[in-house]
C-alpha positions as CSV (number, residue, x, y, z in Angstrom):
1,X,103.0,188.1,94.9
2,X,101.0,184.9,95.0
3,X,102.5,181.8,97.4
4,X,102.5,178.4,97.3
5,X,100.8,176.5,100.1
6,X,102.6,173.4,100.9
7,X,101.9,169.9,101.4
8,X,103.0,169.5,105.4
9,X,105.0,167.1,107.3
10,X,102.1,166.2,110.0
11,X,104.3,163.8,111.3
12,X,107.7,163.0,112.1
13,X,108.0,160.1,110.1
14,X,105.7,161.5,107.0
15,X,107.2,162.0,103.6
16,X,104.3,161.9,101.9
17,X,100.5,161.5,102.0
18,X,96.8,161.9,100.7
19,X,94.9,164.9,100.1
20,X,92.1,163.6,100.8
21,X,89.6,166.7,101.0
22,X,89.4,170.6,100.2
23,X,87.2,172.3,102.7
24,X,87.6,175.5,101.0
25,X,87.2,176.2,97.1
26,X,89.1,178.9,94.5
27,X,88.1,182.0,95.8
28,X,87.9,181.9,99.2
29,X,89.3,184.4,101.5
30,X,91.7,182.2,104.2
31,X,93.2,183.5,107.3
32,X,96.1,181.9,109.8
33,X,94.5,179.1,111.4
34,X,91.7,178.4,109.0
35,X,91.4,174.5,108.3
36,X,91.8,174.3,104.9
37,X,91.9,170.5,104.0
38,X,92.4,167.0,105.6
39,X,94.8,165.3,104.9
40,X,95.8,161.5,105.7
41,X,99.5,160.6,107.1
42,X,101.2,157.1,107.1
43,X,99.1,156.8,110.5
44,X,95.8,159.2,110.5
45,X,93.6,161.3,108.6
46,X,94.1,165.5,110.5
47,X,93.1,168.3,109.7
48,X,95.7,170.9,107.6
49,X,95.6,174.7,108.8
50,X,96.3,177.6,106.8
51,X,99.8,179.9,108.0
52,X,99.4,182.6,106.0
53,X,96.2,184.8,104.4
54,X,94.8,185.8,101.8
55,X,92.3,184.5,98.7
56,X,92.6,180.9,97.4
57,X,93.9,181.4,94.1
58,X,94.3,178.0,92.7
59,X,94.3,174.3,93.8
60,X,97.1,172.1,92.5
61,X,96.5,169.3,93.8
62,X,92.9,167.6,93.7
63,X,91.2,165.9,96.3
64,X,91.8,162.2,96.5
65,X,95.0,162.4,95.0
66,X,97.3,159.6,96.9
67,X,101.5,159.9,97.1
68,X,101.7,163.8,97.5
69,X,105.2,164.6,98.6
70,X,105.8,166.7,101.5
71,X,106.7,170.6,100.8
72,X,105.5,170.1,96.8
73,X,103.3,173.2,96.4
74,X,99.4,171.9,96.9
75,X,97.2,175.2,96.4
76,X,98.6,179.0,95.5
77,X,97.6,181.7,97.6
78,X,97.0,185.1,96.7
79,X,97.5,188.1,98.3
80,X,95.6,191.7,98.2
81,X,95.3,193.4,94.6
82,X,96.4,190.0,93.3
83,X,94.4,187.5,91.0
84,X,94.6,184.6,88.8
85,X,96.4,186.0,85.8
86,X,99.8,186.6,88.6
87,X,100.2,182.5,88.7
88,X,101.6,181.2,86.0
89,X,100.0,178.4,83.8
90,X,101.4,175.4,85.2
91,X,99.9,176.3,88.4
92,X,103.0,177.4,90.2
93,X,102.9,180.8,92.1
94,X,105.1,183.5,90.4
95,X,108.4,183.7,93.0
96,X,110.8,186.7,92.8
97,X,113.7,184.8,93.5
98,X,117.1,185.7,92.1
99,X,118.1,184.4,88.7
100,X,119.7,181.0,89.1
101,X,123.4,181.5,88.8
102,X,125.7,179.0,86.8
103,X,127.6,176.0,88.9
104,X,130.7,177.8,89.7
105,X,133.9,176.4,87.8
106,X,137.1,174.7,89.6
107,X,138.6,178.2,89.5
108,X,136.6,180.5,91.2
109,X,136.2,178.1,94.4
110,X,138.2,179.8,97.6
111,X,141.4,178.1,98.7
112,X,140.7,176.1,101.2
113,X,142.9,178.0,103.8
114,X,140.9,181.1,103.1
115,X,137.6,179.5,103.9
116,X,138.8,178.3,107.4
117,X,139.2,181.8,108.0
118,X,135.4,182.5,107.5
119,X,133.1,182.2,110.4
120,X,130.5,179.1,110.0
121,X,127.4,180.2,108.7
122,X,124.7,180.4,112.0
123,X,122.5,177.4,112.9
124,X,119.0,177.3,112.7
125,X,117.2,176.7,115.6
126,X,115.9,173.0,116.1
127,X,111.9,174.1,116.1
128,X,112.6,175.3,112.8
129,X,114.7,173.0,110.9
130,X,113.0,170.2,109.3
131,X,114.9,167.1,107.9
132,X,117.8,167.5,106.2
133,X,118.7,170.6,108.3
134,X,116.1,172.7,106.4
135,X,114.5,175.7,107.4
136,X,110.7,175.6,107.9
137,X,109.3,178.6,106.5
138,X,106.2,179.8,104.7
139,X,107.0,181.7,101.3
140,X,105.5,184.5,102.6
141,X,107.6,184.9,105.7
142,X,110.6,184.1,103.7
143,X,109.8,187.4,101.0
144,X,108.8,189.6,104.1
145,X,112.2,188.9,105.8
146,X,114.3,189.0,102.6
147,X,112.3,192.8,102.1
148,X,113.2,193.8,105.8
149,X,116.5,191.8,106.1
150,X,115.7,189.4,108.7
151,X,117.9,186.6,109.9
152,X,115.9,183.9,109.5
153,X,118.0,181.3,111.3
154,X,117.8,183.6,114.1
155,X,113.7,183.1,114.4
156,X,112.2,180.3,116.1
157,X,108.8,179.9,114.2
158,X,105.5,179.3,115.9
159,X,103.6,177.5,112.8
160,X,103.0,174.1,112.4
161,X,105.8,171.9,113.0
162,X,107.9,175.0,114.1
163,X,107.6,176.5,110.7
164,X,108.2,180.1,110.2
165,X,105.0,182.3,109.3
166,X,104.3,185.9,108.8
167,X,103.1,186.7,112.4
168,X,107.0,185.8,113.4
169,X,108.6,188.2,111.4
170,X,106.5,190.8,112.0
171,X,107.1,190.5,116.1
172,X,110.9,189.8,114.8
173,X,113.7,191.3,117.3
174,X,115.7,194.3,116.6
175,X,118.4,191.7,116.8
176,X,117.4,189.2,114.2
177,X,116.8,192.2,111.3
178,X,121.0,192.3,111.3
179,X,121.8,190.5,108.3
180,X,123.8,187.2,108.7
181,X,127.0,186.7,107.2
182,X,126.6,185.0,103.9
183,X,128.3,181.7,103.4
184,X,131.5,181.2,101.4
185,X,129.8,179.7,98.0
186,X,130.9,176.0,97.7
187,X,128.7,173.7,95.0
188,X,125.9,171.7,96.8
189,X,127.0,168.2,97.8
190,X,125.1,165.5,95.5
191,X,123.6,162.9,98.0
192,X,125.0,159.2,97.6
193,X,123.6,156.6,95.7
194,X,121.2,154.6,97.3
195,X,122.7,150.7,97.5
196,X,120.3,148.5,94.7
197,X,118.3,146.1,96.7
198,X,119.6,142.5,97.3
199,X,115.9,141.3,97.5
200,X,114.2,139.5,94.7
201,X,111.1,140.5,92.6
202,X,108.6,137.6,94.0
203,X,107.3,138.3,90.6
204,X,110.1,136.8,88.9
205,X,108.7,133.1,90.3
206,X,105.4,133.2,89.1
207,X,103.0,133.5,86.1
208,X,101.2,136.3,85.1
209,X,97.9,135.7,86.5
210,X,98.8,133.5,88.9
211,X,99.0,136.5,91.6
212,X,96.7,139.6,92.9
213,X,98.7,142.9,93.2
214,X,97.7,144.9,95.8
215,X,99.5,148.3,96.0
216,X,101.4,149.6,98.8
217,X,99.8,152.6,100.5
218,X,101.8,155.1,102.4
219,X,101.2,153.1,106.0
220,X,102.7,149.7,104.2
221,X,105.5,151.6,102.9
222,X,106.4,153.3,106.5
223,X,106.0,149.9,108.0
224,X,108.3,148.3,105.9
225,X,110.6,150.7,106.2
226,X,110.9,151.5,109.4
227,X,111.2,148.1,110.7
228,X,113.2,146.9,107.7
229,X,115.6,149.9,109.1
230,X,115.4,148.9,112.7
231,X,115.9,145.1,112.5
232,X,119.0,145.9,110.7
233,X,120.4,148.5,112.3
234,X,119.2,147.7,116.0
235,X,121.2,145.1,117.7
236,X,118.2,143.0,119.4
237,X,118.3,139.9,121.9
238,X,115.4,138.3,123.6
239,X,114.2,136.9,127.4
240,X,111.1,134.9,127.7
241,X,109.5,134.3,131.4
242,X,106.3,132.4,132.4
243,X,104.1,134.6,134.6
244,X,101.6,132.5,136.6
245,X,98.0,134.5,136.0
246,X,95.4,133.0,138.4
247,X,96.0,135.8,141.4
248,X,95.6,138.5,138.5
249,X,92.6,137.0,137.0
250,X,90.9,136.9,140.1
251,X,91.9,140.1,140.7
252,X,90.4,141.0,137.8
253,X,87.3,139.4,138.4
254,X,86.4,141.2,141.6
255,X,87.6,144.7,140.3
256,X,85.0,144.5,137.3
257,X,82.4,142.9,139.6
258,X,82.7,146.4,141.4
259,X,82.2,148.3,138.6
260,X,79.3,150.6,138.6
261,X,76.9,149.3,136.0
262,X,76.8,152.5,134.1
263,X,78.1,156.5,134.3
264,X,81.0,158.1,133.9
265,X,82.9,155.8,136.5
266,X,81.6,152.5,135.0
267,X,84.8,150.5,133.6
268,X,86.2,146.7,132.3
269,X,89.1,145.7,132.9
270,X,91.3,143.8,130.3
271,X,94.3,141.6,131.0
272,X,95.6,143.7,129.1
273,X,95.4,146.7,130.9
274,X,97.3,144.9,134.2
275,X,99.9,144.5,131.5
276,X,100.2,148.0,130.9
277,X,100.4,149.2,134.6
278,X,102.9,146.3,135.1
279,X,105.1,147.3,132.2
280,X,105.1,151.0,133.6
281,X,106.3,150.6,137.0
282,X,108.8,148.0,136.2
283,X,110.0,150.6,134.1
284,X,110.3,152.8,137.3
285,X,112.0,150.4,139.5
286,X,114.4,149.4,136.4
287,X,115.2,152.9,134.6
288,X,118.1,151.9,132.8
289,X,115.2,150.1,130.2
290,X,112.8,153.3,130.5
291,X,115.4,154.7,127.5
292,X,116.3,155.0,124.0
293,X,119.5,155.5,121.9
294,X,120.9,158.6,120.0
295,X,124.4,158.2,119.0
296,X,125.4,161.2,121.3
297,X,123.5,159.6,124.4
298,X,121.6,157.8,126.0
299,X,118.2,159.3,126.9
300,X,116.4,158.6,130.2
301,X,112.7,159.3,130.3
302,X,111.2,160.7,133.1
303,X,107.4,159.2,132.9
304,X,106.4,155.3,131.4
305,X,104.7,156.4,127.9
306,X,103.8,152.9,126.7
307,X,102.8,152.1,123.0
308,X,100.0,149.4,122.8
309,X,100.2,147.6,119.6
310,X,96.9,147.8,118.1
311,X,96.3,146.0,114.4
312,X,94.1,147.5,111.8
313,X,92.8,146.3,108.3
314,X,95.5,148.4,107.0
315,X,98.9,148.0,109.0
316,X,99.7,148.4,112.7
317,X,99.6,151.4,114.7
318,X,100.7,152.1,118.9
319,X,98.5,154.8,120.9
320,X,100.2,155.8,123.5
321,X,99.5,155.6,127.2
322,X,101.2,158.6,128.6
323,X,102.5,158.6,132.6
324,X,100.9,155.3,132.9
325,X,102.9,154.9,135.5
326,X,100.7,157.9,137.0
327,X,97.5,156.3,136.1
328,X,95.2,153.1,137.8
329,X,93.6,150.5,135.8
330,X,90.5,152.0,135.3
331,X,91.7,155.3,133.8
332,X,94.2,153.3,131.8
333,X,91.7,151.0,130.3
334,X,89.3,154.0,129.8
335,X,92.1,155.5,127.9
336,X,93.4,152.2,126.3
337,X,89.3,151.4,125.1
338,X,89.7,155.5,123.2
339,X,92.7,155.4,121.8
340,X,92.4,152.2,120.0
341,X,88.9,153.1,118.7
342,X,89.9,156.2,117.4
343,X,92.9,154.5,115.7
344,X,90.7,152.6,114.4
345,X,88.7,155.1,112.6
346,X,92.1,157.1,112.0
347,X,91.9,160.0,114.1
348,X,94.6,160.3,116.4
349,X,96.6,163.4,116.6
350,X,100.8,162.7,115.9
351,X,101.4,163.0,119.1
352,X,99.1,160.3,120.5
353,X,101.0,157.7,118.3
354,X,104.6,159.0,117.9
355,X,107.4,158.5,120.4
356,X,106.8,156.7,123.6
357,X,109.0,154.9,125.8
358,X,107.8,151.1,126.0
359,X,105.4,148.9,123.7
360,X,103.4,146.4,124.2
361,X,102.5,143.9,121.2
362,X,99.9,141.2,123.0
363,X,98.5,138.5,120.3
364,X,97.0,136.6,123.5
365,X,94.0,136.9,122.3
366,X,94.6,135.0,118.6
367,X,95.9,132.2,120.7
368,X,99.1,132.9,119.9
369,X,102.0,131.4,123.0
370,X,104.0,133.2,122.2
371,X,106.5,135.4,119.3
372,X,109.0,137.3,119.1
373,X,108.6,141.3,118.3
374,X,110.7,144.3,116.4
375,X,111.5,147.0,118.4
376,X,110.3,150.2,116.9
377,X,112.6,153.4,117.8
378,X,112.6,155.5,119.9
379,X,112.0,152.5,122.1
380,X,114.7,150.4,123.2
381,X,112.3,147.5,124.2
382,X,109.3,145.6,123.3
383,X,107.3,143.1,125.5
384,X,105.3,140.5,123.1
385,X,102.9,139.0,125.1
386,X,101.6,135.7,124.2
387,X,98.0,133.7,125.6
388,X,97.3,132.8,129.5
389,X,96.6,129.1,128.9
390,X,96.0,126.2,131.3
391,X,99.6,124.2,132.1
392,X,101.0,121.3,134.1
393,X,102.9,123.1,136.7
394,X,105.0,121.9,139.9
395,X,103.7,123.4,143.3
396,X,105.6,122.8,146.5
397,X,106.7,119.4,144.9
398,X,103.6,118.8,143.6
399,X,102.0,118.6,140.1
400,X,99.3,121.2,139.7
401,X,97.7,122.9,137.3
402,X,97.8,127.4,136.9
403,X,97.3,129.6,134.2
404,X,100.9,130.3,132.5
405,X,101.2,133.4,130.2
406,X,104.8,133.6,128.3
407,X,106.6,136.8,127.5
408,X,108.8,137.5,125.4
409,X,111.3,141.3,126.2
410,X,113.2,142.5,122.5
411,X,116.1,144.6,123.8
412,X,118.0,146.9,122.3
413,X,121.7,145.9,123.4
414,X,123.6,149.2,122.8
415,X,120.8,150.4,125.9
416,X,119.9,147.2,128.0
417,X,122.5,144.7,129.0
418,X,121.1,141.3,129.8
419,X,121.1,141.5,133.4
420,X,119.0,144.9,132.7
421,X,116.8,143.3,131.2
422,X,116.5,140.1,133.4
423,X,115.8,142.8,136.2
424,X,113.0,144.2,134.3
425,X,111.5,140.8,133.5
426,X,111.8,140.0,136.8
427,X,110.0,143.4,138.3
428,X,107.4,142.6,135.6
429,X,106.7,139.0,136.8
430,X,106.6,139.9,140.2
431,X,104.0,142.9,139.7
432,X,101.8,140.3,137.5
433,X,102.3,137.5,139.9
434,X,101.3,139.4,143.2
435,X,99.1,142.0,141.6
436,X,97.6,143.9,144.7
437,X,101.1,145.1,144.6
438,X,100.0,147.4,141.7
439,X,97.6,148.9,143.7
440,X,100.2,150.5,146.1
């Protein structure tokens, strides 16, 4: 019978997103793995590949349509000795599901002393389960194992995102084709109410006319929300130092001096970059900050994956230097230099942008001395980095001038204490302030 194909979640943190190109039309034959369509998420525009085969019976959804939720059914696909007159009008494939079954009344719920008897229905397996503990599985998969009987929650799918596809229940175990236990029938929780908004419509204090309105897209909307979510919810505190620059930037100046002029090995240094490899191994010599929170545990990472704030027309985005603790200033400024151009033109993968350890939000350059930054989970920290700027400064008792760049470390106080984080500022200074040390 025909299948829906799916709008995916390319990203954790996608709920919805832009088709914005077919690359195949009605018609086409599609197998597994095919790229079928590109699609743009809150962060970047990828490339969408097919799980299942079969002909392209019908698109759904038309190219350069904006706010497609994820899992709403894009394009139908048809399988063999099937054709356009098995999908129904409204575009949606034909499913042979079982007939809906009426809410069940007060009386014919179990008492509740008979459910605890009941074994708990089985888990799915994390790789599978997408938010709101549901299973990932293509429609195809999911009528192949209802024909054979296969556990799904036993599987651990090898799709996209971990969904389920036809390939894994055909290598299925012996052991997942038992059939699981059903539940005990209870009616579906309805989720709560979300709480109305305190906040004002600015609209409300001005003429009409008076005002442009430029509509959110999906990348304002995540912003928004996600930091609206973690300023509330995230118990910050902040710890500004003065780093004296003059040793780096000379540094600096004879590394780039020694640059081959061209080639593979040719590289510029930024400030920036310093910043980065200074970040990482303070993060090694103070692990307790190298963390985040989950309300089970506290998580320490193993490698420095610092986010580097870079700003776009369109919102703000952090590539991610993996193991930069691994890596010297070259490679990470080679890296740093590809990363943010490809952000730039939106084609970094989700995992180039999602997760990380550390950030680094530098507004130096704009002048700026200095400002205070949101943390942006999973990090537990943020270093905002202001401008190195000529300052009165006393030397052995003496007034002198040196170039003074302020910093400014968000925590996360349910992970750092204060004194954690005053020993990371401190590792930090003393890395930027005597920078050969980086070099060891």
């Amino acid at each position: 019978m025909p299948t829906d194909i799916l709008m995916p979640a390319l990203s954790p943190t996608m709920e919805e997103g832009t088709l914005t190109k077919w690359l195949v039309k009605e018609g086409d034959e599609v197998r597994a793995g095919d790229v079928i369509a590109e699609i743009e998420t809150d962060k970047a525009t990828m490339e969408v590949e097919a799980v299942d085969e079969g002909t392209l019976g019908k698109i759904l959804v038309a190219a350069g349509t904006e706010n497609v939720k994820v899992n709403e059914p894009i394009a139908v696909l048809l399988g063999d000795g099937e054709s356009k007159s098995d999908v129904k009008e409204n575009g949606a494939a034909t499913k042979a599901e079982p007939p809906k079954s009426a809410p069940p009344t007060p009386a014919a719920k179990e008492p509740a002393a008979e459910r605890s008897d009941e074994p708990a229905a089985p888990k799915a397996p994390a790789s599978a389960t997408g938010s709101g503990g549901r299973l990932r599985v293509s429609p195809l998969a999911r009528r192949l194992a209802k024909e054979k009987g296969i556990d799904l929650t036993a599987l651990t799918g090898s799709g996209p995102g971990g969904r389920i596809v036809k390939a894994d229940i055909e290598g299925a175990p012996k052991a997942a084709a038992a059939p699981a236990k059903a539940a005990p029938s209870s009616p579906a929780k309805m989720p709560a109410a979300p709480a109305p908004s305190l906040q004002l419509d600015a609209r409300a204090f001005f003429p009409e006319g008076a005002y442009e309105e430029i509509p959110h897209d999906n990348i304002r909307r995540t912003i928004a929300r996600r930091l609206t979510a973690a300023k509330r919810d995230i118990p910050h505190y902040y710890l500004t130092v003065d780093c004296t620059l003059d040793a780096l930037l000379e540094l600096r100046r004879e590394l780039n001096a020694k640059s081959p002029k061209d080639g593979e090995g040719a590289f510029k240094l930024s400030v920036n970059d310093f910043i980065i490899r200074a970040s990482a191994l303070a993060l090694m010599k103070v692990p307790g900050v190298n963390a985040s929170w989950t309300e089970t545990a506290i998580l320490r990472h193993a490698h420095a994956d610092i986010g580097m704030a870079v700003a776009m027309p369109f919102g703000l985005i952090t590539p991610i230097i993996t193991k930069a603790e691994t890596k010297g200033l070259a490679q990470i400024a080679k890296e740093a230099k590809d990363l943010a151009a490809r952000a730039r033109d939106r084609k970094l993968k989700p995992q180039e942008f999602e997760g990380g350890t550390f950030a680094v939000s530098n507004l130096g350059m704009y002048g700026i001395k200095d400002f205070t930054a949101v943390i942006n989970p999973p990090h537990s920290a943020i270093l905002a980095v202001g401008a190195g700027e000529m300052r009165p400064v006393v030397k052995d008792g003496a007034l002198a001038m040196a170039t003074i760049m302020t910093v400014q470390l968000s925590c996360d106080h349910r992970v750092i204490d204060g004194a954690l984080g005053a020993q990371w500022l401190a590792a930090f200074k003393g890395f930027t302030e005597d920078p050969v040390t980086m070099m060891l």
